[in-house]
N, C-alpha and C positions, 0 to 999 in steps of 0.2 A: 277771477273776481270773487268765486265766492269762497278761496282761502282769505284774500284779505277781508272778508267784510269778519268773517268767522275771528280772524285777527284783531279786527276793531272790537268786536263783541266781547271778546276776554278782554281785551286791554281794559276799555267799559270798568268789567265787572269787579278785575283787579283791582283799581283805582277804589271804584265806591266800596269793595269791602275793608281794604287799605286804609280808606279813612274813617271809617266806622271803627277799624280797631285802633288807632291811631287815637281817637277820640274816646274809647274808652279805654284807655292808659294814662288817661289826662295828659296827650303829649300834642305834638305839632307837629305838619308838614314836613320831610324835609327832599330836596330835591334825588338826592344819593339814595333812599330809602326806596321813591318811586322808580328811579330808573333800573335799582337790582331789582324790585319785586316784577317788574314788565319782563326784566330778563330771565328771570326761576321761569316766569312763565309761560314763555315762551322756549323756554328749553323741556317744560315738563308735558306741552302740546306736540310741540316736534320731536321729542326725543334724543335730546340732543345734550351734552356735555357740556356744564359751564364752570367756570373759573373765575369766580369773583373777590376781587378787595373790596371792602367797605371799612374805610376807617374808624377808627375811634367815636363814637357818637351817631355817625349812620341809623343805627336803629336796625341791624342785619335780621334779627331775629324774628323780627314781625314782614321783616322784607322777604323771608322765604317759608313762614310760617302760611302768614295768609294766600299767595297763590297756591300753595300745598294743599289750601283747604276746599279753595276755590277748584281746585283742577278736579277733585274731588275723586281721585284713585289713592292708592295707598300710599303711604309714603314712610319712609324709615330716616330721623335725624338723628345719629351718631358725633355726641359732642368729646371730646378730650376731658375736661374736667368737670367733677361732682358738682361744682357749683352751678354752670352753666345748666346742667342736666335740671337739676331742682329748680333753675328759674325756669326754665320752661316748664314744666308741670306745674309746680307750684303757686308759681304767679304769672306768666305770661299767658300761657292757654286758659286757665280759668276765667281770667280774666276779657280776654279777648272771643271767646267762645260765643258765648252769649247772643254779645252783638254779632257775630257773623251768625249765627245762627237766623236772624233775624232777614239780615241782607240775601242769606242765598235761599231762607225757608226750607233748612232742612237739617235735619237733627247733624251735629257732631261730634264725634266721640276721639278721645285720646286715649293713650296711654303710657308706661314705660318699664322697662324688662334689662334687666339686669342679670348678671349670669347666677347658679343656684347656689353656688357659695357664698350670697348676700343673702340672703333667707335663712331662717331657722329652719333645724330637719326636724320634722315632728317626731320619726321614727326612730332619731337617733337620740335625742332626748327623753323618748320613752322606754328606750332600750336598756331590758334589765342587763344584760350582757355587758362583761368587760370590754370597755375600748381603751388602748392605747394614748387618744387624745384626752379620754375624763378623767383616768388614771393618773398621769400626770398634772391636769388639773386639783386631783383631790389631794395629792402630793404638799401642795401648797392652803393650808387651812382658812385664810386670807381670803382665798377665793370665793368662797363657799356661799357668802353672802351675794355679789355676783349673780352667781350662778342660781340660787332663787329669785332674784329682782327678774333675772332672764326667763323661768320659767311662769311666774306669776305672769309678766307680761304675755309670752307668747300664748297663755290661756284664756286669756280674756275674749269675748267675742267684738268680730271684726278688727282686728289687729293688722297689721299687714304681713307684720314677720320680717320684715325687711331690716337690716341691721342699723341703716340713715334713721329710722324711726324706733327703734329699740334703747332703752335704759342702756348709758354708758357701763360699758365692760368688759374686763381685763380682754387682751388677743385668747387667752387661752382658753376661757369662759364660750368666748365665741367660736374656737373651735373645736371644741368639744359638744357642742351643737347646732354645727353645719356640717359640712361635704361640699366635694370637687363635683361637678356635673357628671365626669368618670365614674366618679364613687355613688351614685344615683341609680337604684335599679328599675325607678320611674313610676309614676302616679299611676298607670295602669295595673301595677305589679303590687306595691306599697300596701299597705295595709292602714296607712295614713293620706292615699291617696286622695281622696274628696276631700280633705283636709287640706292639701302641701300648697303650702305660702304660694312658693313661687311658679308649681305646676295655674294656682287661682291665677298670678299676674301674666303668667303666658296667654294662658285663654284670652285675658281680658285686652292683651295688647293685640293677640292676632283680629279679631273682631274691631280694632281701633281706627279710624280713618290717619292719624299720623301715629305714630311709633316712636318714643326716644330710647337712647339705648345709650351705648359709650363704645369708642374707637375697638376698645379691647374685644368685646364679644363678636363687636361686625369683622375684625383681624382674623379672628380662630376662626371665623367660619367662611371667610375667604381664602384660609390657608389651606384650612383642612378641607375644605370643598365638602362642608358636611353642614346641613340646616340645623342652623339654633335658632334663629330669630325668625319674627312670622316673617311669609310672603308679600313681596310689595313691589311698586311700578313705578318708585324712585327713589334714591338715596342722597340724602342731603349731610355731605362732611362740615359740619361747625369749627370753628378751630383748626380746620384739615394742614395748616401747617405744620402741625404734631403728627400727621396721621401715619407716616413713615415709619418714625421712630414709635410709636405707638403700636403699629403694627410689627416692626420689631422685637420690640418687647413681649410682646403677647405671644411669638414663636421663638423666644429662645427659649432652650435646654438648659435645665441647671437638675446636677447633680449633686447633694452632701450628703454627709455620713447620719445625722437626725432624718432626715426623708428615708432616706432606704433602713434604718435599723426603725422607725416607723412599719413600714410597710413588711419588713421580716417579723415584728413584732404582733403584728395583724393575723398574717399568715401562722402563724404557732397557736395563735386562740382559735384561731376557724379550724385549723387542719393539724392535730398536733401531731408528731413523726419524724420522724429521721427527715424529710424535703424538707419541710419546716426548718428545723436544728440546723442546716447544711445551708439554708436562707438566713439564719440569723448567725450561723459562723463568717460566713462570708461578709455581712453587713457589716458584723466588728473589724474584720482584715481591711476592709475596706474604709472603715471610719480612723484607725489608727493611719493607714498610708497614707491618706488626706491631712489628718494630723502633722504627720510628718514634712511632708512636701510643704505644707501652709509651713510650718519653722525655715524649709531652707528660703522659701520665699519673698520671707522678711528680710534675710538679709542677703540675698542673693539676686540685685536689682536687675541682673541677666535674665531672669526667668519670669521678672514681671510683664504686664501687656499679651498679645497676641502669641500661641503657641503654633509653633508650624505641625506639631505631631503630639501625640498623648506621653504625658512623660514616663521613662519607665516603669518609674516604682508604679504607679496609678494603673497602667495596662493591666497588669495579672488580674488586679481586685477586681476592677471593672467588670471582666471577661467572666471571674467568677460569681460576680454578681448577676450578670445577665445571665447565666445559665442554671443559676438557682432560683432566681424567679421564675423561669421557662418550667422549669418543673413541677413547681408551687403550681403554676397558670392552667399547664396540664391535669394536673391531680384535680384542681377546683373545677374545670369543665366538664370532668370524665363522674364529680357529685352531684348525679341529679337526680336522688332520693328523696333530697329537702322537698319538703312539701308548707310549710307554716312561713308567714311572710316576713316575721321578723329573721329565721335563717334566712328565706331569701335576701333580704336587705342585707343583713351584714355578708354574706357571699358578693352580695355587689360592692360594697365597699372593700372589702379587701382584693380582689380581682383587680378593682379600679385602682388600687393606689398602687397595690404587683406591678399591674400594668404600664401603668404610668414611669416606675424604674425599671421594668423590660424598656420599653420601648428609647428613654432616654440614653440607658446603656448603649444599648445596639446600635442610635443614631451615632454617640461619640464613639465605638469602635468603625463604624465607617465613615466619619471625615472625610468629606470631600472639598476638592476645589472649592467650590464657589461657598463652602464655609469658615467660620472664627472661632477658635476657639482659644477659649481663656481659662485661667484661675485666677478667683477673687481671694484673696489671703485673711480679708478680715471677718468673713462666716464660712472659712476653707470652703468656696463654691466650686465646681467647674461648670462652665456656659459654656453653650455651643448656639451660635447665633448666624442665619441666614448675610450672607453677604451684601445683596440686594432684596429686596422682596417687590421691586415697579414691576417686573414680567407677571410675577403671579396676581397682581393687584387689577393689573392690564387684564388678563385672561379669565380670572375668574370675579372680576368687578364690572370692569368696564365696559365688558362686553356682554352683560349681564342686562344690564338696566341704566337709563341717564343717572349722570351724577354729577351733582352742585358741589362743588368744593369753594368754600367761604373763609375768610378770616380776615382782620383787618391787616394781617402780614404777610402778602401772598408774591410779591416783587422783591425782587435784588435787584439791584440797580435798574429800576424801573422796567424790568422785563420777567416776566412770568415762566421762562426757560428752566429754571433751577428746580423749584416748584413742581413745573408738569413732567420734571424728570422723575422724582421721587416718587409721585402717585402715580406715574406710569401711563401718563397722555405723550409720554414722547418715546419713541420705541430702543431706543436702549441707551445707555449713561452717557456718550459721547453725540447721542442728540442726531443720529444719521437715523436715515431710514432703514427699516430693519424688514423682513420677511412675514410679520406676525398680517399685517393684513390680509396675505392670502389664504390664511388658515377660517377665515370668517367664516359662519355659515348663514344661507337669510336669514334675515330677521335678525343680527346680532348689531350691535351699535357701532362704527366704526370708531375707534379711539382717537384718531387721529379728528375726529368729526367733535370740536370743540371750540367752542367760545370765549375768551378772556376780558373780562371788563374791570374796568377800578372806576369807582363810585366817586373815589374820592372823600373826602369829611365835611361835615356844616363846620369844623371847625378853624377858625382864624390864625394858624400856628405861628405865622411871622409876627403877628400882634398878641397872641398871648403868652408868648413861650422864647424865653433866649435860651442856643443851645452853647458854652461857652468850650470851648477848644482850647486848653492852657499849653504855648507851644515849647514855654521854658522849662516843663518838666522831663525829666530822663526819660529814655524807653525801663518799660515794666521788666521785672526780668524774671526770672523762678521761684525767687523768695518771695514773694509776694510784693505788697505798696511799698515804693523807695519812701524815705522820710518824707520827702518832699512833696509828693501823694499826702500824705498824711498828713502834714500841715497845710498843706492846699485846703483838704477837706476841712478839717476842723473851722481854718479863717471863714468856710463860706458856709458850714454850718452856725459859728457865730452871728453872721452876717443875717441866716433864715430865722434867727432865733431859735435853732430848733428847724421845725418843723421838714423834715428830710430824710426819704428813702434813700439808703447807700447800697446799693448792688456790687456783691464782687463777683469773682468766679473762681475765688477756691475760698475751703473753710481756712485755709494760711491767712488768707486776704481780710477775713470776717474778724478772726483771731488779733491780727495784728490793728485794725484799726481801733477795736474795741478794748484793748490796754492803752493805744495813743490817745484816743479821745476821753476816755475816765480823768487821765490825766490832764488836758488842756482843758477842759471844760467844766471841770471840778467845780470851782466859783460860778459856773451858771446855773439858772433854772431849767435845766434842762434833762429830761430821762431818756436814761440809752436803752437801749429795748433791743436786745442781742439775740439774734438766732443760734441755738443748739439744735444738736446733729439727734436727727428724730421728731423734733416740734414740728406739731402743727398749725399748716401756714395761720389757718382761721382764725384760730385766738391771737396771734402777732398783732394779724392788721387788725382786730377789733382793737387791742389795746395801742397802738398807734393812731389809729382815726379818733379815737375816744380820749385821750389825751393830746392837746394840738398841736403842744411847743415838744414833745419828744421826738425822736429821731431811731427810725427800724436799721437794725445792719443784718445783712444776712447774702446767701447765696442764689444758688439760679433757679431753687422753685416760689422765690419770691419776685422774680425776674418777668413774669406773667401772668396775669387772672389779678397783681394787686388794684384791685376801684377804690382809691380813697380820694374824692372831690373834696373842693373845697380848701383851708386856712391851715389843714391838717399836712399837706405836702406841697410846699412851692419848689422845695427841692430834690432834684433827683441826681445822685451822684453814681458813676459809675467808673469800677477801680480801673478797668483793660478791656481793650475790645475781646470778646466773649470767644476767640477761635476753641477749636477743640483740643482737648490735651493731647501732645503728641503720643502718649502712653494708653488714649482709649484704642481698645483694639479692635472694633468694629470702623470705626472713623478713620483710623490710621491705615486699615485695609483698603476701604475702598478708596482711598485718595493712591494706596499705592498701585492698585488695580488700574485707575483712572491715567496712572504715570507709565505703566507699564504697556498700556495701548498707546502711547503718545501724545497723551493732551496731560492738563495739567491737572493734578489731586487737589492743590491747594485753590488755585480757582473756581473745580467742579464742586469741591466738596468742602474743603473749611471757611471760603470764604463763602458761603452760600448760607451755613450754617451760621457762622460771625453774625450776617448782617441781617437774617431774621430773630436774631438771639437781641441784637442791639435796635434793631427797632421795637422790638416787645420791651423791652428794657425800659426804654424812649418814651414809647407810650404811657408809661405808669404817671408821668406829668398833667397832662390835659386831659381831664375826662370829663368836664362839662363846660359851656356857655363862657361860664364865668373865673374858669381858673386863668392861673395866671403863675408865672416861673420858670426855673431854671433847670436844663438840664446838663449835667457838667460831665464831660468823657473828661476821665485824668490821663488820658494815653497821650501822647503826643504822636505817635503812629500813624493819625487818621487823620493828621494833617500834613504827614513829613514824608509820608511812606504816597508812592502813585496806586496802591489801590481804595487807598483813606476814600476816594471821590466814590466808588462803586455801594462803600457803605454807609458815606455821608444821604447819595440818592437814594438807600433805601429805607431813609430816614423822614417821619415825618418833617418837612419845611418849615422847620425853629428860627428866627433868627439867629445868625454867627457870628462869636465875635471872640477874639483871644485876650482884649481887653481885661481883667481880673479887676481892676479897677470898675470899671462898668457896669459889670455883674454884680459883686457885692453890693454897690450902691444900690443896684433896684433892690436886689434881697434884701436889705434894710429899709427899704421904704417901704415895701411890700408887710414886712412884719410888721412894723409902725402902724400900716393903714390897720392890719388886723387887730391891733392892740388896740386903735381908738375905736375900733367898730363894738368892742367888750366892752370897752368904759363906758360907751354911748349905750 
């Protein structure tokens, strides 16, 4: 009895801070909103693992912010994208603070931390000494200007140092004054230490009742089973549909010929000498064989994708790269004369960035099974990338502390299997029960001990939103959009006036619709607003939302995080259903892994992939109350093909219809009503 009264008690308290912040966000109720926030917290009492969807409009963020505040231990939210990050800081918690503060009568405090290569190095911008990175910056005179707007600022008092809040400038500007956390010989040591940006935003987040951070840093330090971020008594993934492939990212290995003739180039200012020379000989053998190999691999489409073994010519350099760093590493450890902090510091940095291509070398000379490795041809890379990473996510996450995984995309075909394979709630890729729970020790959390709930959305999607299916168009094939695609598109861009996000999933696809449509659309008023390779998403969609009759074309990181409400997108077009290119080679791996134990790759793995790629897609249509439109797949696939239904359910509930006739007519009234509401 007196768990549940204890159970009523938070629920209570939940509820009335709930709407205290609710209320000072000038927002409203909404059902999905209270029933996640009941569940955080009751997962963050019990300890226990959850799994929630909350669609589009939900309001997730105040849904596990506020029991977070209320539970009142630590808590750490790790979101996938800078934007999300900055609304939380920036506007959601300050905002909401306040008033809980009020409700629970007790001070609250935040914060957010970010890894030390977002901060300016105090020590390395004051470092009379040659570096490698400002050398190459002085190179280019252009710069220069830059590079005072950067130090003016980071002098000013109370700054934060942080690059999101720093005067725009050039990559090179910026790293010619920062550093890798490797390359950091640390605020106790520094000689800028009472000073260092990011050593202040550590302090200020470990003291913080919640903590935001980003997938990337919480990844390294689950991989590496090594503390960067403060301690804390629960972790809440934002976005966690990303967090796989996030965490991916954040442990591959990539090798090129500028990183290591960097780091030989370090090593010769710190330590000049025969190791030196014999580090920067090797660096060149090694940047020309790269050179090399990137020419045959242009034209040599045999060699593209996934390599089963290191390619000749590559091995030697490699080998004698690793063993010229090894000696450099040795000579720097056996220098411990230094005594003054700036040798110290630059010693740290060159060790650190040695290190860094010690350590990469020596993992690609041991390839193993359960890794990928590639060459990227177009910045001659080699990667080497973990095959899975659910067991170590499992073992050194899971087991660690409860954990909230949230996103409004967390189901394929309406079941959350796919999902809790990836983070590692299910004990190994084929979804059987595996041996890990015996390894538990008290007190550890069982993984398999998890909740999955879908909130569902306040939104109306059968009434605001036609999803149209055109069944008479071809299948998509390698080239990119068939003609027929493309004049599909154009008629029902005519029909929106304008106003229409086009998602493809190749720059082919971006390329070719954006020579079709200059041409059809010539005679209207209409601006096409084309993605290139490097832009930043941010400015697109401002000038998309800010112009209402234009229309965005672009690829897959415009595919989710785009919020344009409102008369600015009724349209959302989408070239093929989103599967993974047969040629990625981390993707192509595990599906063949998945085949090779007997179940199936494309099931476990691309269509999982597909149909949270096409429901984030999906989503970019309804984002508030009041919208209203169309979102049109040009595949025919997804309705001809029997697994079209797996990724139709993991679609928000639009209405359907193959009708083209149907559709255009609302898109044209729709545009109509917005054109009288301007005149009016």
């Amino acid at each position: 009895m007196g768990r549940l009264t204890r159970v009523s008690e938070l629920s209570d308290q939940v509820r009335l801070a709930l709407d205290a912040a609710v209320e000072a966000i000038g927002g409203s109720p909404r059902e999905g909103q209270i029933e996640m926030a009941e569940a955080v917290a009751n997962a963050l009492s019990d300890r226990h693992h959850l799994m929630v969807q909350a669609g589009t409009g939900t309001g997730k963020s105040l849904a596990y912010l506020v029991p977070a505040l209320v539970h009142g231990k630590k808590v750490l939210v790790a979101t996938a994208t800078l934007a999300l990050q900055r609304q939380l800081v920036e506007r959601d918690l300050p905002r909401i603070v306040p008033a809980l503060e009020k409700v629970l009568k007790r001070e609250i405090t935040f914060g957010i931390y970010k890894g030390v290569g977002n901060y300016v190095c105090l020590q390395k911008m004051n470092s009379e000494g040659g570096d490698p990175d400002g050398e190459a910056m002085l190179e280019v005179s252009s710069l220069e200007k830059d590079a005072k707007r950067l130090h003016d600022w980071a002098r000013k008092p109370g700054v934060s140092g942080d690059r999101d809040d720093a005067p725009e400038v050039d990559r090179r500007v910026w790293a010619a004054n920062s550093l890798s956390g490797r390359e950091c010989v640390g605020a106790e040591v520094c000689a800028y230490g009472h000073q260092c940006f990011a050593a202040i935003a550590k302090a200020k987040a470990a003291d913080s009742d919640v903590v935001v951070t980003n997938h990337t840093l919480l990844a390294i330090e689950i991989v590496e089973s090594h503390p960067i971020l403060p301690e804390r008594d629960a972790v809440i993934l934002d976005e966690a549909h990303e967090f796989m492939d996030r965490t991916t990212q954040a442990v591959t290995e990539e090798l090129t010929g500028p990183r290591v003739s960097r780091a030989a180039g370090m090593s010769k200012k710190h330590l000049p000498g025969k190791l030196a020379d014999a580090f920067v000989k090797a660096a060149a053998d090694f940047n020309d064989a790269m050179d090399g190999y990137g020419q045959r691999v242009k034209y040599e489409t045999g060699l593209q994708g996934r390599l089963t073994e290191i390619p000749s010519e590559l091995e030697a350099p490699i080998r004698k790269v690793r063993e010229a760093a090894q000696k450099v590493l040795q000579a720097i450890a056996a220098d411990e004369e230094i005594v003054d902090s700036d040798s110290i510091a630059e010693r740290a940095r060159v060790k650190g960035a040695v290190t860094e291509i010690s350590n990469t070398a020596a993992k690609i000379l041991k390839m193993g099974k359960g890794q990928v490795l590639w060459f990227e041809p177009t910045f001659s890379t080699l990667h080497l990338a973990p095959l899975t990473v659910s067991s170590v996510l499992r073992n050194n996450l899971l087991t660690k502390s409860p954990v909230i995984a949230t996103s409004a995309t967390l189901t394929v075909g309406k079941g959350f299997d796919a999902m809790a394979r990836n983070i590692g709630f299910a004990l190994d890729e084929l979804g059987a029960a595996g041996e890990d729970g015996a390894d538990l020790e008290e007190g550890d959390i069982d993984p398999s001990n998890v909740q999955m709930l879908d909130v569902g959305s306040p939104f109306d999607f059968a009434n605001q939103g036609m999803l149209y299916l055109p069944k008479h168009l071809p299948e998509p094939g390698r080239d990119g959009p068939s003609i027929d695609a493309l004049t599909e598109l154009g008629e029902l861009i005519d029909a929106a006036g304008g106003r229409t996000l086009a998602l493809f999933s190749s720059w082919r696809g971006v390329e070719a619709a954006d020579a079709h449509l200059r041409k059809v659309l010539a005679e209207l008023p209409i601006k096409i607003i084309t993605q290139k390779r490097g832009d930043a998403v941010g400015p697109l969609v401002e000038r998309f939302a800010k112009d209402e009759t234009s229309i965005l074309l672009g690829t897959i990181s415009l595919w989710q995080g785009v919020d344009v409400p409102g008369s600015s997108c009724i349209l959302v077009a989408i070239d093929r259903i989103p599967f993974p290119r047969p040629d990625d080679p981390v993707m192509s791996a595990r599906a063949a892994e998945v085949d090779a134990a007997g179940g199936s790759g494309f099931m476990k793995v691309s269509m999982p992939r597909a149909a949270l790629m096409l429901a984030q897609g999906t989503g970019r249509l309804i984002r508030s109350m009041d919208d209203r439109g169309v979102v049109a797949i040009l595949d025919s696939r997804i309705v001809t093909k029997r697994y079209g239904s797996v990724l139709l359910n993991s679609m928000p509930p639009l209405w359907r219809t193959s009708d083209d006739k149907t559709v255009k007519e609302s898109l044209r009234r729709l545009h109509a009503s917005f054109l009288k509401e301007e005149k009016d």
